[in-house]
N, C-alpha and C positions, 0 to 999 in steps of 0.2 A: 766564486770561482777560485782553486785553490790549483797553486803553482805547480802540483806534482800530480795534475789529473792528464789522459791523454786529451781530453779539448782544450786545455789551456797551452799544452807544450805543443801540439799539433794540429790547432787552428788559429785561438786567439795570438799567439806569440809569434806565426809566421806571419798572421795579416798583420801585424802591429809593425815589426821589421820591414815587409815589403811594402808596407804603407810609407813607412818612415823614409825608406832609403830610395823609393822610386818615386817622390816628390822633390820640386826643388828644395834648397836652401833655402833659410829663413824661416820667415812667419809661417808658411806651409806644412816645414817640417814641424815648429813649436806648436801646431793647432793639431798635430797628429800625437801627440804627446800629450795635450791637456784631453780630447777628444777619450782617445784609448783608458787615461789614466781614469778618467770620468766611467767610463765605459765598465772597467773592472770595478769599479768600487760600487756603483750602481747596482751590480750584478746582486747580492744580497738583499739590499732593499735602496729604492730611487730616493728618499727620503734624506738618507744615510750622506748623498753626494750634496747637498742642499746645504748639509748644517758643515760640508766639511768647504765649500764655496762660502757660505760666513766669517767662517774661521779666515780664510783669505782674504776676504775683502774686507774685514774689519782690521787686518795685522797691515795689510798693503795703507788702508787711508792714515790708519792710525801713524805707520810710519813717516810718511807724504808730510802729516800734520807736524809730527815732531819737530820734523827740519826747518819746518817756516815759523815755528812755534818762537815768542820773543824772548820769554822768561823760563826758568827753569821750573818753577809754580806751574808755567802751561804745560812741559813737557813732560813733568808728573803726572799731574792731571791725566795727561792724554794715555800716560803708558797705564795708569790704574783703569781707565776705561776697557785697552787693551787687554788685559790679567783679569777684569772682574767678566767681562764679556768673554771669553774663552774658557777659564775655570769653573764660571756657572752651566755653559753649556755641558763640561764635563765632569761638573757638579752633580747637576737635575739628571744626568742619565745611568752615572757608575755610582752616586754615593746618598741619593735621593732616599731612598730605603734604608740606608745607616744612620743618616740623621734625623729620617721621620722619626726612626723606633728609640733614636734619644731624645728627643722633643716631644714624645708620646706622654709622657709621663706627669712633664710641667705643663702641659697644656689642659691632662683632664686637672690635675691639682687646679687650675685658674679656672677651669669651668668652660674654656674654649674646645669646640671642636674639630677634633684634630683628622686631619683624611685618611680617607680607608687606610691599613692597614699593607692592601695590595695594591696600593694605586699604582706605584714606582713598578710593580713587578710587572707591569704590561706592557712597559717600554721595555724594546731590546737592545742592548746596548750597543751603539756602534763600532763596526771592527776597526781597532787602532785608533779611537778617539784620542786614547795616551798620549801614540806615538806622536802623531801629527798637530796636537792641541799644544804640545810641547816642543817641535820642532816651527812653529811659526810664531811661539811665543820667543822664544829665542832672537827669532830677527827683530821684533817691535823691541826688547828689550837690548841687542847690542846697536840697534841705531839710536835708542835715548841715550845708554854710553858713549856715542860716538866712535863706536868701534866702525862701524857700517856710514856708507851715503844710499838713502833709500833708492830701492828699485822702481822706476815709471811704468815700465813695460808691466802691464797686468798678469796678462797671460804665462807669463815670464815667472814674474814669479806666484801664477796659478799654480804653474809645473812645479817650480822648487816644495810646495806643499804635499802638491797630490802626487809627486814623482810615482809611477806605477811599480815599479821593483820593491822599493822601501818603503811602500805607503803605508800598509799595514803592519805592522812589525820590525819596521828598524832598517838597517841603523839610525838612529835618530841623528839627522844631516846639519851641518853649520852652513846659513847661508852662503858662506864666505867660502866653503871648502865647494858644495855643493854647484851653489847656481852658474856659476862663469864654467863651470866647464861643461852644463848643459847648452848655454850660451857658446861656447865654441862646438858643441856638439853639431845641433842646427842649424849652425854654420859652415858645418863641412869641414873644417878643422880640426877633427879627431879621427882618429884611426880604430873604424870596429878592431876589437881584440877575438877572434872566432874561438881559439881554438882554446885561449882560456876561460872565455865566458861559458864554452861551450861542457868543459872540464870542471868547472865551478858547478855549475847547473848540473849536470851530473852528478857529481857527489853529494848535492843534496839532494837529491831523488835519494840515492842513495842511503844515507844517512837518515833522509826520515821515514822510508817505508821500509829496510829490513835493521835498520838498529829502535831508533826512537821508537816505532808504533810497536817492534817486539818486546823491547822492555814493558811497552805499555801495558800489551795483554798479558804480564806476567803479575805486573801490579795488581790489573784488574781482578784475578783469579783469587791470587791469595786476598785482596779487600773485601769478596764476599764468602768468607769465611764467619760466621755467625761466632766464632768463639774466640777468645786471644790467642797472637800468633807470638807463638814461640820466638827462643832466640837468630835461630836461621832465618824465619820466616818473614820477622818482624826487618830484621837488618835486609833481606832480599825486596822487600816493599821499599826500605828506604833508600839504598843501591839502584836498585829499576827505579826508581821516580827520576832520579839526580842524572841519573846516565837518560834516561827517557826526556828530562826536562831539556836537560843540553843538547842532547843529537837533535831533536825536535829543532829547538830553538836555534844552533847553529847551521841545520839545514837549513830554513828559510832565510840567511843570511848569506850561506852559500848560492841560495837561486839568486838573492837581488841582487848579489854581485854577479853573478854572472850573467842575468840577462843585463845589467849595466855597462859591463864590460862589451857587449855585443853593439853598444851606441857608443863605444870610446870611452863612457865614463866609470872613473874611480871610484867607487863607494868606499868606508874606512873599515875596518877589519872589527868585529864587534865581541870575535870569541878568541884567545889565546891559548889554550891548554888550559883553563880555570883549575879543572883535577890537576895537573903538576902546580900547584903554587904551593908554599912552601910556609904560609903563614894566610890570614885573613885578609890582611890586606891585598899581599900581593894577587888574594882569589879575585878583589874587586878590582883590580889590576887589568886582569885578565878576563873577568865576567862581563857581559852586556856592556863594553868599553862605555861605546858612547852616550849610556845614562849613567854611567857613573859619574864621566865628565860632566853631562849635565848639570847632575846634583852638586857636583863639586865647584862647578863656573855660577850657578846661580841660587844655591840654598846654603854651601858651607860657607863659601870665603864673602856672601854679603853677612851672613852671621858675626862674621870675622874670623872665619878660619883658625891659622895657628899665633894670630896676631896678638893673640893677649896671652892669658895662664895657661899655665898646663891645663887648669881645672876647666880654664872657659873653652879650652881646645879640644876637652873630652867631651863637652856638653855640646860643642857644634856639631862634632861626630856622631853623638847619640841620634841630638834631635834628626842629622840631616838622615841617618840611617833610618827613624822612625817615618819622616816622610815619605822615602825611600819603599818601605814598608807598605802604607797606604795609599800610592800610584798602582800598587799592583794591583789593588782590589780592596773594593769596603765592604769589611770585614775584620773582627776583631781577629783573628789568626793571621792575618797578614799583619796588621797593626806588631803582632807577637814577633812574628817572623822577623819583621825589623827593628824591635829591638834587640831582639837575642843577636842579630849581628851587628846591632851597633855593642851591645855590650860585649861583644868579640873584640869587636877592633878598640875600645877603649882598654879591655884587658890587655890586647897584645901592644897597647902605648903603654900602659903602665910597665910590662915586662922590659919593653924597649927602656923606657926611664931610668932604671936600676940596673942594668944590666944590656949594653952596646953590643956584644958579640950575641953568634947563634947559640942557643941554648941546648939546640941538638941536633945530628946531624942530618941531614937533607932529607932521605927515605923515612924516617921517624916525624920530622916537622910538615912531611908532606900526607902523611897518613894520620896525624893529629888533625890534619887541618879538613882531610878529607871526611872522617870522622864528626867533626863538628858540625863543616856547612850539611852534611848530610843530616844527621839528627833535625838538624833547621826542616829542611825540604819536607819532614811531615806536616806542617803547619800549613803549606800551600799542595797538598796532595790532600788530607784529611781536614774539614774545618773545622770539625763538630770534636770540638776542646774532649769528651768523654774518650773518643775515639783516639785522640793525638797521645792521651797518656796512656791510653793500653799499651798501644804500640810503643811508645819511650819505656814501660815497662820492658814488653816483650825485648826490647834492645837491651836490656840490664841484666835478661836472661831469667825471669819474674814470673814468666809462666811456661817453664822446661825450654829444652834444644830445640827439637824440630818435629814435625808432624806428618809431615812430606803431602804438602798441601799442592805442591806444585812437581815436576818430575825431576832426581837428581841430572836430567840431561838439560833439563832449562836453567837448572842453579849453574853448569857447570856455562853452560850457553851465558849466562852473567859474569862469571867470571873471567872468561876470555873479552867479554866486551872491556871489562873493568880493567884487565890487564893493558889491551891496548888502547886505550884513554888515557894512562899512563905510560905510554914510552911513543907512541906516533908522534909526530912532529906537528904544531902546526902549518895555517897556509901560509905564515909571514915565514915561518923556518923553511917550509921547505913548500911550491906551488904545487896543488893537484896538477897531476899530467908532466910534472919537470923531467921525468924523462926520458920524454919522448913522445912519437904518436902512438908505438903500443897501449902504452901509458894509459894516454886519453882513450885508444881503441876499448881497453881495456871497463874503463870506469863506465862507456857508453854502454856496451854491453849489460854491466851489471845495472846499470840504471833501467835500460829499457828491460831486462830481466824481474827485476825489482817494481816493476807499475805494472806488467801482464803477471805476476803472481800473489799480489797484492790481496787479501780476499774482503779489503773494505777502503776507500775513501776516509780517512781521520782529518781532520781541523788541525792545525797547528794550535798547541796550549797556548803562546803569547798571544791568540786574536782577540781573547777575553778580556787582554786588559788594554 
């Protein structure tokens, strides 16, 4: 079930609220929450809810153990259980197939037989294994820090895993930020927010059925083009993916915040303007916030972050960008993907090194940068490496201007999107709806415009990973 259909915004989401809020307080409300959250995630395959109730109950024990645990020998012990049980699970389902097909090789060389070829591909991958495999590993790992005192309540923090807004696709939640204010939630203690959740929720209907899925079919068109696309054409594929990848992706972050905000709770803001940044970094700044922190809270700075040399401070960056990379999907073009932005941001340390001020001025440093993360984006649009260097051709101008493979009114239709991606404000600048109830009148409108003209149901791109 996907957040921008009419039965989810007009069946499942009003019985989920009236369920929620015409029960008492307490355990009643929080079983309506694991229930539902269960409920949607099931929808795909029953299966799916099974391994993500694992993931829970092995992060809840494992924590429980830590604390009572005597030695810090136990409490490693206990968290590598945690990390080896979670990462296999989302091993064997997203990276099963990448590693068969590198262990294919040494295996017939030794005379062992190695499994079919398709075995991995008849498993489907579970939506948001990422998100969630990594938002509960998070807790087992800051309660062996001792950042955390573990959660008793099961169910409790069932919810904080399988939250229904954020389950598949983000933000990836800190226990710490998350769970207590579910816990005052079902308590009665929070104040639904209506008319911003309702305005949130709005604009990304919005945003993912007349920006995102438009860019998309414009990609799609020019990708089945049998011959190399030109310079227009080639740059209009990698333009629509990046504008198509974001709107997508900051829709669904708009819906969870806003059906969050409809139970009082605060979700953390996951997109910033990434197009207005003004260097690489500042893009990761603003990009998919809370996996960047992620990676930054638990892959660079146990590396050792910027603690040692410059040189060892480039190489945490690389590696942690390469991980970074291989979260999104196994596959050697993602693998590519993140390196080419680590070696972005290791470039732009080096420039920083020798040179403290800006190197040029704002609208130049933001059009370099939009320029680069874009060229990236064919890596995770196209996988097939033969394909990815047409196209960086075609962008170098390698096989003529244009072809007019798509119509000058849709290029022109890219451009006004591209423009304003560039000067709108985000929601931390400025709230959907801040001015008022036209405002919201307004976005409702085009929302409920935007789903009755829709002529296809699409997936959101992040469910894959």
């Amino acid at each position: 079930m996907l957040f921008h259909t009419p039965g989810f915004l007009f069946i499942f989401l009003p019985l989920f609220l009236i369920s929620f809020y015409s029960l008492p307080t307490g355990t009643p409300r929080r079983l309506v929450i694991f229930f539902f959250s269960y409920l949607f995630y099931s929808g795909s395959h029953p299966f799916f809810a099974l391994l993500l109730l694992v993931s829970s109950v092995v992060d809840y024990e494992v924590a429980l153990r830590i604390d009572r645990a005597g030695t810090k020998l136990g409490k490693k012990l206990l968290l590598t259980i945690s990390i080896l049980i979670n990462l296999g699970m989302l091993g064997f389902y997203k990276y099963g197939a990448m590693v068969l097909e590198l262990l294919t090789p040494g295996l017939t060389y030794l005379d062992i037989p190695a499994p079919d070829g398709n075995f991995f591909k008849s498993f489907a991958l579970p939506a948001g294994i990422s998100f969630y495999t990594f938002q509960s590993m998070s807790y087992s790992i800051d309660v062996y820090r001792g950042l955390l005192k573990p959660e008793r309540n099961f169910i409790g923090f069932c919810n904080y895993v399988a939250y229904l807004p954020q389950l598949i696709a983000g933000p990836i939640e800190r226990f710490g930020h998350l769970y207590h204010q579910l816990a005052e939630s079902v308590n009665g203690k929070l104040t639904p927010q209506w008319q911003r959740g309702v305005n949130r929720l709005a604009l990304g209907v919005v945003q993912k059925l007349l920006l995102a899925d438009s860019c998309g079919r414009l990609v799609d068109i020019l990708l089945v083009q049998q011959t190399p696309l030109p310079f227009i054409d080639a740059w209009a594929v990698a333009i629509g993916f990046g504008l198509q990848i974001f709107y997508d992706f900051s829709a669904y972050t708009h819906m969870a915040i806003g059906i969050s905000l409809m139970l009082g709770v605060e979700l953390r803001e996951n997109f910033l303007s990434p197009y207005q940044a003004r260097n690489v970094q500042d893009f990761w700044r603003r990009w998919h916030i809370t996996l960047s922190t992620w990676f930054r809270d638990y892959v660079y700075l146990p590396l050792g972050g910027s603690r040692g040399s410059f040189f060892r401070t480039c190489s945490n960056l690389f590696i942690t960008f390469l991980v970074s990379g291989l979260w999104h999907g196994a596959g050697w073009n993602f693998v590519l993907w993140g390196a080419l932005h680590g070696g972005y941001i290791v470039a732009y340390h080096l420039l920083r090194k020798f040179r403290e001020t800006a190197l040029l001025p704002r609208p130049f440093s933001v059009l370099i940068t939009f320029i680069a993360v874009h060229y990236a984006w064919i890596l995770f649009r196209v996988p097939e490496m033969s394909k990815a260097l047409s196209l960086w051709e075609g962008m170098s101008g390698m096989h003529g201007l244009y072809r007019y493979a798509v119509s000058l009114s849709d290029l022109m239709l890219l451009l006004i999107i591209t423009a304003l991606t560039q000067i709108v404000p985000n929601s931390k600048e400025r709230a959907p709806g801040g001015s008022g109830t036209f405002e919201s009148f307004c976005l409702l409108a085009l929302a409920l415009f935007a789903l009755f003209i829709s002529p296809e149901v699409s997936q959101f791109i992040y469910f894959q990973f």
